[in-house]
N, CA, C and O atoms as a printed pandas DataFrame, in Angstrom:
     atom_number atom_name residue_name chain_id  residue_number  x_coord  y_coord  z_coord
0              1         N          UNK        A               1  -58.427   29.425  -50.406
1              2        CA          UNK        A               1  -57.307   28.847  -51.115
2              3         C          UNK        A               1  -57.076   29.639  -52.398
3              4         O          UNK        A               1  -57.964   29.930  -53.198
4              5         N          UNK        A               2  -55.544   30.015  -52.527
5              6        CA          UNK        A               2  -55.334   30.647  -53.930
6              7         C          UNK        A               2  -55.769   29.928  -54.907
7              8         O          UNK        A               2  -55.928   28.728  -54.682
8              9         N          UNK        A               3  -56.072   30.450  -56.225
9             10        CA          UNK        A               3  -56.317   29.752  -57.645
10            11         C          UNK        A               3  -54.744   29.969  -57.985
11            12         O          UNK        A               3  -53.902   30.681  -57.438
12            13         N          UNK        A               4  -54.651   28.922  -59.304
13            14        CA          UNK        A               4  -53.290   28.993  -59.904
14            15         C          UNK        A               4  -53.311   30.121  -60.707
15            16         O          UNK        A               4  -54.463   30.410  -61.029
16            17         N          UNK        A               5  -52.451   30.881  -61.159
17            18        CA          UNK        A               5  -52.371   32.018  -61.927
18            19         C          UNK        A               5  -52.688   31.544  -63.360
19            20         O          UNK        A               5  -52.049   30.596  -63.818
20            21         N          UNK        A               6  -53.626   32.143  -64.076
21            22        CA          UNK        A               6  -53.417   32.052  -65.640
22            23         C          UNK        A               6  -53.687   33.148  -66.508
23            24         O          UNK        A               6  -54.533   33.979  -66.175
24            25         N          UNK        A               7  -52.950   33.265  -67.782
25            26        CA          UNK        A               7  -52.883   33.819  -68.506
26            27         C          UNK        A               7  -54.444   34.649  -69.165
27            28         O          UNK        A               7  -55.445   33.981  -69.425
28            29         N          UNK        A               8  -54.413   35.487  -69.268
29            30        CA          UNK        A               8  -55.876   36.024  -70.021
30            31         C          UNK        A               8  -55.025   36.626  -71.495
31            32         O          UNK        A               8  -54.187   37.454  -71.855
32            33         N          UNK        A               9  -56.041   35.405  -72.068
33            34        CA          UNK        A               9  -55.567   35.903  -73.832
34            35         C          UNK        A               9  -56.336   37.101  -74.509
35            36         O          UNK        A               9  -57.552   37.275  -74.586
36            37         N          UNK        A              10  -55.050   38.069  -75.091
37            38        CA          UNK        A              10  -55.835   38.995  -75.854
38            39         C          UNK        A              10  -55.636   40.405  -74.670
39            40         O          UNK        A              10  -55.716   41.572  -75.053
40            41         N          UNK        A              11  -55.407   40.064  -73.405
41            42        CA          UNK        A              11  -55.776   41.067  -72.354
42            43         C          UNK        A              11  -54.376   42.512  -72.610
43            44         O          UNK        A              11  -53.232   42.199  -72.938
44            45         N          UNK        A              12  -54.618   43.375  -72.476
45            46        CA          UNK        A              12  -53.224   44.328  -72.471
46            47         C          UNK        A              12  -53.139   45.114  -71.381
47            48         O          UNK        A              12  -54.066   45.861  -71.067
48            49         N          UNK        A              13  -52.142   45.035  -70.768
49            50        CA          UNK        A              13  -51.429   45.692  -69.639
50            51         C          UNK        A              13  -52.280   47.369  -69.886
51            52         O          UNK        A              13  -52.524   47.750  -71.031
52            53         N          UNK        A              14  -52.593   48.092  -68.848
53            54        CA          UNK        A              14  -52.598   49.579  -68.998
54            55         C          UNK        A              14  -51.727   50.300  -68.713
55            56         O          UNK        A              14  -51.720   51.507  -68.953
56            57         N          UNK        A              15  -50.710   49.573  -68.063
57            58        CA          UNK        A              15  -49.147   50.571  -67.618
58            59         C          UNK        A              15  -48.015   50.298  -69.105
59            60         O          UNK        A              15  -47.559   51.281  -69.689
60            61         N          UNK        A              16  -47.778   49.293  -69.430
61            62        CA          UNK        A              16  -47.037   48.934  -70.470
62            63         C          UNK        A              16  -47.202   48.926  -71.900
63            64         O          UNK        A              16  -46.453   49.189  -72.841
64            65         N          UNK        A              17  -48.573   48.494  -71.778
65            66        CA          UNK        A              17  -49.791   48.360  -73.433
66            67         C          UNK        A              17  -48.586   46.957  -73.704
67            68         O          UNK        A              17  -48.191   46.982  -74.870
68            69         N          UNK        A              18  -48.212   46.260  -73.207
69            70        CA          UNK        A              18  -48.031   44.522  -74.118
70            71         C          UNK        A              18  -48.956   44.146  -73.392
71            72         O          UNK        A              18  -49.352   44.358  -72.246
72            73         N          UNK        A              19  -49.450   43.092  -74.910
73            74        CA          UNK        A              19  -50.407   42.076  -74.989
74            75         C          UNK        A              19  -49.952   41.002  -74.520
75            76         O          UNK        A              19  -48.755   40.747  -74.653
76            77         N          UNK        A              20  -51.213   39.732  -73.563
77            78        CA          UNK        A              20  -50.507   38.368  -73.824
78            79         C          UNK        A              20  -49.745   38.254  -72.090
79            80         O          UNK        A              20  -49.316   37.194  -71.632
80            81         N          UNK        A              21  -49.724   39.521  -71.379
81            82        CA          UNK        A              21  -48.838   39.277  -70.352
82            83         C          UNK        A              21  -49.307   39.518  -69.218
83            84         O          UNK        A              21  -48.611   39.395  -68.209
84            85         N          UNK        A              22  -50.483   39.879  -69.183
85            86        CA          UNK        A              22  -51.563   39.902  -67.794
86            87         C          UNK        A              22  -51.722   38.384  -67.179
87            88         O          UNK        A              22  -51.611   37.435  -67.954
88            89         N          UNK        A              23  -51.922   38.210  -66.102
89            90        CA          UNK        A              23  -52.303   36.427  -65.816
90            91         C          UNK        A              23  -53.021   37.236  -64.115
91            92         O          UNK        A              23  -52.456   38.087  -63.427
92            93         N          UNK        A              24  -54.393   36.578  -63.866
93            94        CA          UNK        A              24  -55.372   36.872  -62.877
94            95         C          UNK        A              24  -54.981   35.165  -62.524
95            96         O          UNK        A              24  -54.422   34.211  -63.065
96            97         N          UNK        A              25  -55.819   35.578  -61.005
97            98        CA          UNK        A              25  -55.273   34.483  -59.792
98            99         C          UNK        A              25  -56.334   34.787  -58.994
99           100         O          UNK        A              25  -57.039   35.670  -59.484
100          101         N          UNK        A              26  -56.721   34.352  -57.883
101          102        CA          UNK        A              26  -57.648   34.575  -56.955
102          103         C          UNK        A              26  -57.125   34.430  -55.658
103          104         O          UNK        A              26  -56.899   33.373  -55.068
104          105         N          UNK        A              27  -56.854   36.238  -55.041
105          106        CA          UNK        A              27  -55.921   35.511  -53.823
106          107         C          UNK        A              27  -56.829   34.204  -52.396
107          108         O          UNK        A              27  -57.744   33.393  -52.537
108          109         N          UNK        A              28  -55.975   34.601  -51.141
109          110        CA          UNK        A              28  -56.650   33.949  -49.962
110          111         C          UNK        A              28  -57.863   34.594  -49.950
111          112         O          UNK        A              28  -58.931   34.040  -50.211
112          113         N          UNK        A              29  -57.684   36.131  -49.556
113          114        CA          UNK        A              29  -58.602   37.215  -49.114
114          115         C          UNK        A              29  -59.937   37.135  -50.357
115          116         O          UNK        A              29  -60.688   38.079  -50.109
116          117         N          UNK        A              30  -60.395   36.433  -51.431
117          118        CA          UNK        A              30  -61.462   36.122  -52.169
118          119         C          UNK        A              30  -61.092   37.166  -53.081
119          120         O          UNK        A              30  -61.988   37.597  -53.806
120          121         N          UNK        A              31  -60.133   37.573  -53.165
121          122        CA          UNK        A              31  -60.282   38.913  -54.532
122          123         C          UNK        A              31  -59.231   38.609  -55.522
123          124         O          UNK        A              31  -58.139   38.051  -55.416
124          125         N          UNK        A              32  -59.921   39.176  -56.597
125          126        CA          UNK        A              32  -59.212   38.545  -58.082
126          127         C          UNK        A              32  -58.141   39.229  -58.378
127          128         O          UNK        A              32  -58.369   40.436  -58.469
128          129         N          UNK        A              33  -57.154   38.945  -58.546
129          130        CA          UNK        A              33  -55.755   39.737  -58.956
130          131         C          UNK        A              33  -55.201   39.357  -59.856
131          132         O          UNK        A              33  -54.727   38.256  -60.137
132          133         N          UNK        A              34  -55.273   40.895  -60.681
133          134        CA          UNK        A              34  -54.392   40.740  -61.897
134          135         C          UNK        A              34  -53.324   41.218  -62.082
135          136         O          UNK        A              34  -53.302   42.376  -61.665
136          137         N          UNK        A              35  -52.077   40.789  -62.660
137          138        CA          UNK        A              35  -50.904   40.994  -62.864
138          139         C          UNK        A              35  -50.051   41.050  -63.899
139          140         O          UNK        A              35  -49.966   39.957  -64.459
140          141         N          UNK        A              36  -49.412   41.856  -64.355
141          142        CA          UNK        A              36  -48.421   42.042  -65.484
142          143         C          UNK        A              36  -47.157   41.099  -65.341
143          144         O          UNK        A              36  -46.563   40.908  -64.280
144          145         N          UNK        A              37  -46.873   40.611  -66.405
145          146        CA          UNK        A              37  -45.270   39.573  -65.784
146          147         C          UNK        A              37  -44.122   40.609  -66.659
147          148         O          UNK        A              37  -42.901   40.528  -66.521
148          149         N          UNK        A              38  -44.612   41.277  -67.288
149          150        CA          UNK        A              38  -43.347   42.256  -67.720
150          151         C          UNK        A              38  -42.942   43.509  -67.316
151          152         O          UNK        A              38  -41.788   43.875  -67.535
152          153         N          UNK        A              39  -43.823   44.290  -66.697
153          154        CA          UNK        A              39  -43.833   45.124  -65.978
154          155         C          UNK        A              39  -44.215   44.851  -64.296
155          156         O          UNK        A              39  -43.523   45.600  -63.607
156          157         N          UNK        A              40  -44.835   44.260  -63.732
157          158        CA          UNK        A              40  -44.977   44.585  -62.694
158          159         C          UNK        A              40  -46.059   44.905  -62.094
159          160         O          UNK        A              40  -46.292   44.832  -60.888
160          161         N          UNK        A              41  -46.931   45.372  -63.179
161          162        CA          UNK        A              41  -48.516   45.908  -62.688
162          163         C          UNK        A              41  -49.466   45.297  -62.262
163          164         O          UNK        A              41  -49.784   44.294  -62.901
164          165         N          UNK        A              42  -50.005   45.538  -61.449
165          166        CA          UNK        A              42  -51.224   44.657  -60.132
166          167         C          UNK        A              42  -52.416   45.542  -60.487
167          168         O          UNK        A              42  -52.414   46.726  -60.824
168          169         N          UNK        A              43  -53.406   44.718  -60.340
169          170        CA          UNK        A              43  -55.082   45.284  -60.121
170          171         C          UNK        A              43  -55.566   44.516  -59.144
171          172         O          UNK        A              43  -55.057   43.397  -59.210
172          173         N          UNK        A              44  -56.440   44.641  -58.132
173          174        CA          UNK        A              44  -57.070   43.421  -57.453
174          175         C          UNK        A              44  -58.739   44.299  -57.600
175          176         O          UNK        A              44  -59.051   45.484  -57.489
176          177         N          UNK        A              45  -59.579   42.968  -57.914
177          178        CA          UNK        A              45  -61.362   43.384  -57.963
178          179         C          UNK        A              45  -61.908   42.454  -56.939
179          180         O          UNK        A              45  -61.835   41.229  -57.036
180          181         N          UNK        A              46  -62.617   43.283  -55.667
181          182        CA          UNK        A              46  -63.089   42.319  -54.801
182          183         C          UNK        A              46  -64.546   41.717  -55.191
183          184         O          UNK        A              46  -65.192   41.953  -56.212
184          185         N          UNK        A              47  -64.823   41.038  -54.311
185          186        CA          UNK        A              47  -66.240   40.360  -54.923
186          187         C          UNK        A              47  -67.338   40.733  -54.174
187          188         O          UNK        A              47  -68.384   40.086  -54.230
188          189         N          UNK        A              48  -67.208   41.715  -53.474
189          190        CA          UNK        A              48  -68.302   42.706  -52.809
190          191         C          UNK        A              48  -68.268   43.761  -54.166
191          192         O          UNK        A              48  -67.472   44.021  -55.068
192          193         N          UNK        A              49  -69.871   44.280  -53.663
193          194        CA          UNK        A              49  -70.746   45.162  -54.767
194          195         C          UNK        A              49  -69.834   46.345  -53.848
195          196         O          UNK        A              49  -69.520   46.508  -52.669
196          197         N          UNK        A              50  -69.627   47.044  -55.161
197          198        CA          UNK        A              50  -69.550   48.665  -54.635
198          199         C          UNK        A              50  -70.617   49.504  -54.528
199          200         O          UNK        A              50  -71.646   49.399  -55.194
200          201         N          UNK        A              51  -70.413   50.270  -53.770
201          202        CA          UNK        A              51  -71.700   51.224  -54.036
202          203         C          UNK        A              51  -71.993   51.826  -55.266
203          204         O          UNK        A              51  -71.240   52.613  -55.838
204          205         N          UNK        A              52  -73.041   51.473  -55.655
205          206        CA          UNK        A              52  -73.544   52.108  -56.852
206          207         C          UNK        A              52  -74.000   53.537  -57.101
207          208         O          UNK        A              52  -74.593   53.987  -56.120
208          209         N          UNK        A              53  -73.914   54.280  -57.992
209          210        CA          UNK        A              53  -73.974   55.905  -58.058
210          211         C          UNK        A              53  -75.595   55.596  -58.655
211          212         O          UNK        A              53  -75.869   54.705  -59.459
212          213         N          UNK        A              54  -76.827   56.822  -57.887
213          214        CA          UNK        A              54  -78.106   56.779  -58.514
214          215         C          UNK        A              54  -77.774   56.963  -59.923
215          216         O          UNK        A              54  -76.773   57.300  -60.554
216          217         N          UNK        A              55  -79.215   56.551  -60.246
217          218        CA          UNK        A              55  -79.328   56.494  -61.837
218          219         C          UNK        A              55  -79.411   58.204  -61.905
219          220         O          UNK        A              55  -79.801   58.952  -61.008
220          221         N          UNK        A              56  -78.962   58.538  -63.137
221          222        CA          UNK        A              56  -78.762   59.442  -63.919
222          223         C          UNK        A              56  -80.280   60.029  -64.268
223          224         O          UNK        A              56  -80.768   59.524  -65.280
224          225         N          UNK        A              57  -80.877   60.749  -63.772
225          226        CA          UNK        A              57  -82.339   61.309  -64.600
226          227         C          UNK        A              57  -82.225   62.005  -65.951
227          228         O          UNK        A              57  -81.495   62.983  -66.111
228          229         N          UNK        A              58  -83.060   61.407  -67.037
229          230        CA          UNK        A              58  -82.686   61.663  -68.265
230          231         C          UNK        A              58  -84.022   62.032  -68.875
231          232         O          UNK        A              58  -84.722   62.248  -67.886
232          233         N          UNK        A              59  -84.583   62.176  -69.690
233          234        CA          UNK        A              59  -85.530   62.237  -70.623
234          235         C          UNK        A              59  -86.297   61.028  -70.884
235          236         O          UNK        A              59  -87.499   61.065  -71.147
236          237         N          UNK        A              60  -85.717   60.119  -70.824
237          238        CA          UNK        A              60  -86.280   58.484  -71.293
238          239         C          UNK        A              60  -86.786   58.176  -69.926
239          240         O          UNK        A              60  -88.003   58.229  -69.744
240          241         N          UNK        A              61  -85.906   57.828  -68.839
241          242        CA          UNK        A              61  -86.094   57.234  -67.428
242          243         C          UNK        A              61  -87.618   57.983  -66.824
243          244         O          UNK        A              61  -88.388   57.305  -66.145
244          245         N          UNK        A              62  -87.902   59.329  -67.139
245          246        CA          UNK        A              62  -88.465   60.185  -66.148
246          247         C          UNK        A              62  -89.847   60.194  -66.542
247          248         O          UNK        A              62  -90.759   60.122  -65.719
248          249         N          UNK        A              63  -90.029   60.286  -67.842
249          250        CA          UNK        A              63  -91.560   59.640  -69.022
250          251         C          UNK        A              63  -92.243   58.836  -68.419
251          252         O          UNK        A              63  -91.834   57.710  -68.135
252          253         N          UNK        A              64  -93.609   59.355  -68.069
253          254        CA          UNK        A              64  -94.556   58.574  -67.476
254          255         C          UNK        A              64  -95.062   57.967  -68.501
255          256         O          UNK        A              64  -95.723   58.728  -69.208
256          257         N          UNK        A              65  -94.995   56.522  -68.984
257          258        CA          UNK        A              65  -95.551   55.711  -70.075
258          259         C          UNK        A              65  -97.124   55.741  -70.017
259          260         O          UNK        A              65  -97.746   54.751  -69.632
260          261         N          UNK        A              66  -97.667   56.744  -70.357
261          262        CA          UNK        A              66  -98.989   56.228  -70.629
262          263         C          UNK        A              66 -100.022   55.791  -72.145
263          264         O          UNK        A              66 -101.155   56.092  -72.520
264          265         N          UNK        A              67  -99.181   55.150  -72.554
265          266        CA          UNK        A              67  -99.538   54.840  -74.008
266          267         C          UNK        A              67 -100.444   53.469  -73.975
267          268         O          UNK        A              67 -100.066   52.717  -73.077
268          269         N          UNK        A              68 -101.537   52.971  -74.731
269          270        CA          UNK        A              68 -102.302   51.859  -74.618
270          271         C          UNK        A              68 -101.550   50.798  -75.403
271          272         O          UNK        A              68 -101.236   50.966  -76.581
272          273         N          UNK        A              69 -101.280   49.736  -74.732
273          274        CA          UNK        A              69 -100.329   48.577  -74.816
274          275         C          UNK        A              69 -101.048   47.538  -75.063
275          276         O          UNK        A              69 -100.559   46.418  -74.911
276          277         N          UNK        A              70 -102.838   47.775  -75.655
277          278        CA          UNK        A              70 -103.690   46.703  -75.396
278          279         C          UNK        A              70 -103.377   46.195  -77.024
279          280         O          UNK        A              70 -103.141   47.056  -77.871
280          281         N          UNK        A              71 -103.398   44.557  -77.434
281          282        CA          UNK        A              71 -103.308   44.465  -78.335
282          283         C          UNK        A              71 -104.561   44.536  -79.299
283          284         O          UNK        A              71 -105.641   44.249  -78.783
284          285         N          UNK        A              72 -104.546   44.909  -80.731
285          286        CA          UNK        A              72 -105.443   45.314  -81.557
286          287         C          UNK        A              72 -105.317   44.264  -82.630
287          288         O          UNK        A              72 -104.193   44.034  -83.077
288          289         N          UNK        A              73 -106.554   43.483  -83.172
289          290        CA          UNK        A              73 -107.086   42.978  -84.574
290          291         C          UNK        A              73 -106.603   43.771  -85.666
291          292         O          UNK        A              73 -107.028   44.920  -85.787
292          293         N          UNK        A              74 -105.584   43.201  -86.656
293          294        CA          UNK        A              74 -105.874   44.452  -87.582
294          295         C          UNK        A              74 -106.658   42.955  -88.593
295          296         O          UNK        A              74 -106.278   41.787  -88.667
296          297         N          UNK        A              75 -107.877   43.676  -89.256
297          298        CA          UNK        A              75 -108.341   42.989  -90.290
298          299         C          UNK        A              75 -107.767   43.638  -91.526
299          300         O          UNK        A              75 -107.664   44.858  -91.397
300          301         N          UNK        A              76 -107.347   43.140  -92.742
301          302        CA          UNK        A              76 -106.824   43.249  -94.256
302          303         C          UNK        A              76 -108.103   42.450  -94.913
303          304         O          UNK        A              76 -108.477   41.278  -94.953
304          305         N          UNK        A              77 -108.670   43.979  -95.508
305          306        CA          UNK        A              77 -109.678   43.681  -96.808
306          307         C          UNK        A              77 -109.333   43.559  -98.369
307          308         O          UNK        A              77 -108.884   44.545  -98.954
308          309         N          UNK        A              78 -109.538   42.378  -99.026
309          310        CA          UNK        A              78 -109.714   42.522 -100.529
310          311         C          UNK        A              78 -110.006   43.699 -101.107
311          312         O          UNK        A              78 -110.838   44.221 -100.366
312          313         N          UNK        A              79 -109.728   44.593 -102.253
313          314        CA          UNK        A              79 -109.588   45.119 -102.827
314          315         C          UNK        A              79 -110.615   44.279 -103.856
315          316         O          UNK        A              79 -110.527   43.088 -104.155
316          317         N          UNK        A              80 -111.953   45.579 -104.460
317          318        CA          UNK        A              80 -112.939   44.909 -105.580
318          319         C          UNK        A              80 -112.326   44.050 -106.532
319          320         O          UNK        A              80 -112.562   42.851 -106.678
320          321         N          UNK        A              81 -111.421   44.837 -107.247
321          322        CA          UNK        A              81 -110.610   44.717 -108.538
322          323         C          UNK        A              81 -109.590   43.145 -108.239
323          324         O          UNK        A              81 -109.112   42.572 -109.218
324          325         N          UNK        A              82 -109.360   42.594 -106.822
325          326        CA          UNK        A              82 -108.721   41.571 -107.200
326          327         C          UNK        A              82 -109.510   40.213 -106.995
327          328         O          UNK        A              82 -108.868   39.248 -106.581
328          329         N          UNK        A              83 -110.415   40.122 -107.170
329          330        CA          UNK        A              83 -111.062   38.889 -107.469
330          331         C          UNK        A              83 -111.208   37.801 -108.477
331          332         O          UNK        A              83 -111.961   36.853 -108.257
């Protein structure tokens, strides 16, 4: 079943650039459609995952963490002089 169309505040057209005039709906077919009422412009986003592109290998991702994560006591000693 369609949703009723409503307005998304703040949203701006990418064909026109006015604000205020986009309004999304949810057609039969389960996908969200958005629409311009001054121009004309349509988007539809389905609700299936797209395929995702692998992660990017970087410097951070590829770092074998071998650092000791064990937690440590710190003791804080008095100083002679403040007694």
């Amino acid at each position: 079943m369609a949703s009723p169309k409503r307005f998304i505040a703040g949203a701006v057209c990418p064909r026109c650039a006015e604000m205020d005039k986009i309004t999304m709906f949810t057609d039969d077919a389960g996908e969200q459609v958005r629409e311009c009422v001054a121009c004309g412009y349509t988007d539809a986003l389905s609700d299936l995952e797209q395929p995702s592109a692998p992660e990017l290998e970087t410097r951070v991702n590829k770092r074998d963490n071998e650092d000791d994560h064990t937690v440590k006591q710190v003791v804080f000693f008095k100083a002679g002089s403040e007694d």
